[in-house]
C-alpha positions in Angstrom: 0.0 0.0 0.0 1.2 3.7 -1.0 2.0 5.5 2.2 0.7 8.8 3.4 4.5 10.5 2.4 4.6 8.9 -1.2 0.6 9.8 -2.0 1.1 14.0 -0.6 5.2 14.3 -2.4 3.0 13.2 -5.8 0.5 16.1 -5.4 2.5 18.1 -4.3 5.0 17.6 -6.9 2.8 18.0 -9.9 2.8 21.1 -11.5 5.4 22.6 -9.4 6.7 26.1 -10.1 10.4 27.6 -9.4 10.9 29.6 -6.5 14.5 30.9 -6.9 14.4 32.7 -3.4 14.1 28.8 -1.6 16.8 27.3 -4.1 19.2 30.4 -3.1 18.5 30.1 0.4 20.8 26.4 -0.3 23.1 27.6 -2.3 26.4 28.7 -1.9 26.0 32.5 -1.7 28.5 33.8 -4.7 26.9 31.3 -7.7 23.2 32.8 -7.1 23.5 34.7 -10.5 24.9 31.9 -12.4 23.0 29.0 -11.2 19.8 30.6 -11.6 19.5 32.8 -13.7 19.4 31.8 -17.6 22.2 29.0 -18.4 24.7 29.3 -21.0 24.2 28.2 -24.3 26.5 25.5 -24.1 25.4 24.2 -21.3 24.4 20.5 -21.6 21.6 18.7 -19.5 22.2 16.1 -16.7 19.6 14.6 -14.5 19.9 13.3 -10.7 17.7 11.2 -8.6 16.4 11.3 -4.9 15.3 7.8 -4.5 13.2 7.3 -1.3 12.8 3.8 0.4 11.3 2.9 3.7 13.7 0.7 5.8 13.1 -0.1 9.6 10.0 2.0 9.8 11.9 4.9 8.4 12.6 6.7 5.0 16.4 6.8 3.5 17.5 7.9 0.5 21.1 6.8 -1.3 24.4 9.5 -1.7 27.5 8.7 -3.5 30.6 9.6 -2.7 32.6 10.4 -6.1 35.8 9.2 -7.1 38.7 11.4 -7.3 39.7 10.4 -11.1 36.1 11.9 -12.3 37.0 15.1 -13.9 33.8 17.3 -12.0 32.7 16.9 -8.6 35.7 15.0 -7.6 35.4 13.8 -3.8 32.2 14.8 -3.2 28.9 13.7 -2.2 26.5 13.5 -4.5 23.2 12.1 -6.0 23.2 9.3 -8.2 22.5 11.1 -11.5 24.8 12.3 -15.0 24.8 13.5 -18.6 21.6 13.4 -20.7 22.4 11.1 -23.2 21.1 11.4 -26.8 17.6 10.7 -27.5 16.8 9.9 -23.8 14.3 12.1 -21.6 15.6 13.5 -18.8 13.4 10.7 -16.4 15.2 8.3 -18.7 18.3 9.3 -17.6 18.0 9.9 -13.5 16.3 6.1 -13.7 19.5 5.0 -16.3 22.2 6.8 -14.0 21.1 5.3 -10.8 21.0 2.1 -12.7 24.5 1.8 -13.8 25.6 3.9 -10.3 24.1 1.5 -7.7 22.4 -0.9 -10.1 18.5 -0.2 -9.3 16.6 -1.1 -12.0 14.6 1.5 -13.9 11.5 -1.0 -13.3 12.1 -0.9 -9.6 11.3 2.9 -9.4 7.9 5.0 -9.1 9.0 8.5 -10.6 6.7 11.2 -8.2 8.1 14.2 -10.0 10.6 16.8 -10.4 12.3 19.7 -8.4 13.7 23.1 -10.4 16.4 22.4 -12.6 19.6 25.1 -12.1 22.7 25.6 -13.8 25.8 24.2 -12.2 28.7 26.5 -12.9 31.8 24.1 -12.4 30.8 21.2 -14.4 28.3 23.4 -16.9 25.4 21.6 -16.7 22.0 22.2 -16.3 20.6 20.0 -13.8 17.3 18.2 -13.4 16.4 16.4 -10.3 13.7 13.7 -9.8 11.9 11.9 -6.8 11.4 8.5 -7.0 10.1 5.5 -4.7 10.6 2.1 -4.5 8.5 0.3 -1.8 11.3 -1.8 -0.6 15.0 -1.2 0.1 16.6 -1.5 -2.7 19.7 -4.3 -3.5 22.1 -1.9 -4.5 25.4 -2.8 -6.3 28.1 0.6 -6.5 29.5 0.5 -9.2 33.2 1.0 -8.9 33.9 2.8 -11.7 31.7 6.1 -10.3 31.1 5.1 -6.9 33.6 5.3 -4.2 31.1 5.0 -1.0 27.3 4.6 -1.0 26.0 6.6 1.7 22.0 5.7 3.2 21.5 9.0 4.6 18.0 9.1 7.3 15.4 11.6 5.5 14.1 12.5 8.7 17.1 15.2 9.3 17.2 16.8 5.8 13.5 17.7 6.4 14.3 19.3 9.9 15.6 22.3 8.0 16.6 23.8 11.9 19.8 21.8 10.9 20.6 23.2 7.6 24.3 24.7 8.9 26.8 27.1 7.0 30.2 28.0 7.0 32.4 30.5 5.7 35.5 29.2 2.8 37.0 31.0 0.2 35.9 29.8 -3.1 37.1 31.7 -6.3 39.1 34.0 -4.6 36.4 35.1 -2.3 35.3 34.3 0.8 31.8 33.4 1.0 29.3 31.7 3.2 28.6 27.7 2.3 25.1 26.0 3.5 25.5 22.6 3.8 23.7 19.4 5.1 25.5 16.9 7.4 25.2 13.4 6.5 27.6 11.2 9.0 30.9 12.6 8.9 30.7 14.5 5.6 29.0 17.8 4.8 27.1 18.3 1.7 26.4 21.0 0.3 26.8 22.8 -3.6 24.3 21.2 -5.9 23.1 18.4 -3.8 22.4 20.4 -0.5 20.3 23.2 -3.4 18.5 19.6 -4.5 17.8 18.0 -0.5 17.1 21.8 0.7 14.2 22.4 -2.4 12.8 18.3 -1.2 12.9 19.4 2.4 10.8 22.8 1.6 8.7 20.8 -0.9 8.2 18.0 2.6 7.1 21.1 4.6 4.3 20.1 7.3 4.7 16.0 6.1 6.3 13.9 8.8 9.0 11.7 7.7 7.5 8.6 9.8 4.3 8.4 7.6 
């Protein structure tokens, strides 16, 4: 049976607008007018994928820390998600990416909707994220190739938004302040924490136990 989170995320995901003041709130603070306003025109298209699962009476969702021979996003922790490929719509290609990433089938997965696409400045892409379901916890198989670490990360405190933190680094040559999510020991934040901070305002009011 559908549970109470899965049936409000799907109404409340359909027909969702852009609201560039919450995705800025997540970002960090010197990229608001290039992520969001209009992208480049060489900017290419890449999709992601939040992929809820209930496990244990709770809801988790999988991150992946990168390897450090990729040449964007390096080391970091990320969604499972990539470059649109050709002929492929941008579902197509969150549901392929977190197939070849973690090897979830695309038959597995209950696409709810989408969040607000941005422009990432470092790797030049426009992305696109999804939220998906699957009603069990998935069988996941990195692959090693893009995957260094899988990370389950509890849904419960990316919603509680009281723990959204941020820190000050210089980036560019300028110092500027850096929201981030902590999952574990690692902080997330750039386009994942804009993706997780948009889900968590999306969330708003629903209780991560339901």
């Amino acid at each position: 049976m559908t549970c109470t989170l899965i049936e409000s995320l799907r109404s409340r995901l359909d027909g969702r607008r852009p609201d560039r003041p919450i995705l800025e709130r997540f970002a960090p603070s010197h990229t608001h007018h290039q992520r969001f306003d209009a992208a480049p025109s060489d900017a290419r298209l890449a999709s992601v994928m939040v992929l809820l699962y209930r496990d244990r009476d709770e809801w988790k969702f999988p991150l992946v820390l990168r390897p450090t021979h990729l040449k964007h996003h390096q080391g970091q922790i990320a969604l499972p998600g990539g470059a649109c490929d050709a002929g492929e719509s941008l579902q197509e290609t969150a549901l392929r990416e977190l197939n070849e990433e973690l090897g979830v089938a695309a038959n597995e997965v209950e696409v709810l909707g989408a969040l607000t696409p941005f422009f990432v400045p470092a790797s030049r892409f426009v992305v696109h994220p999804w939220i998906g379901w699957t009603p069990h916890p998935p069988a996941f198989r990195p692959n090693p190739n893009e995957v260094d670490e899988l990370l389950v990360a509890r849904l419960n405190p990316i919603l509680d938004l009281s723990l959204l933190a941020t820190e000050h680094r210089e980036l560019a040559g300028q110092q500027v302040e850096v929201p981030y999510f902590t999952v574990g020991p690692h902080k997330v934040w750039g386009a994942t924490c804009i993706v997780l901070g948009e889900f968590a305002t999306v969330c708003e009011g629903l209780s991560g136990e339901g």
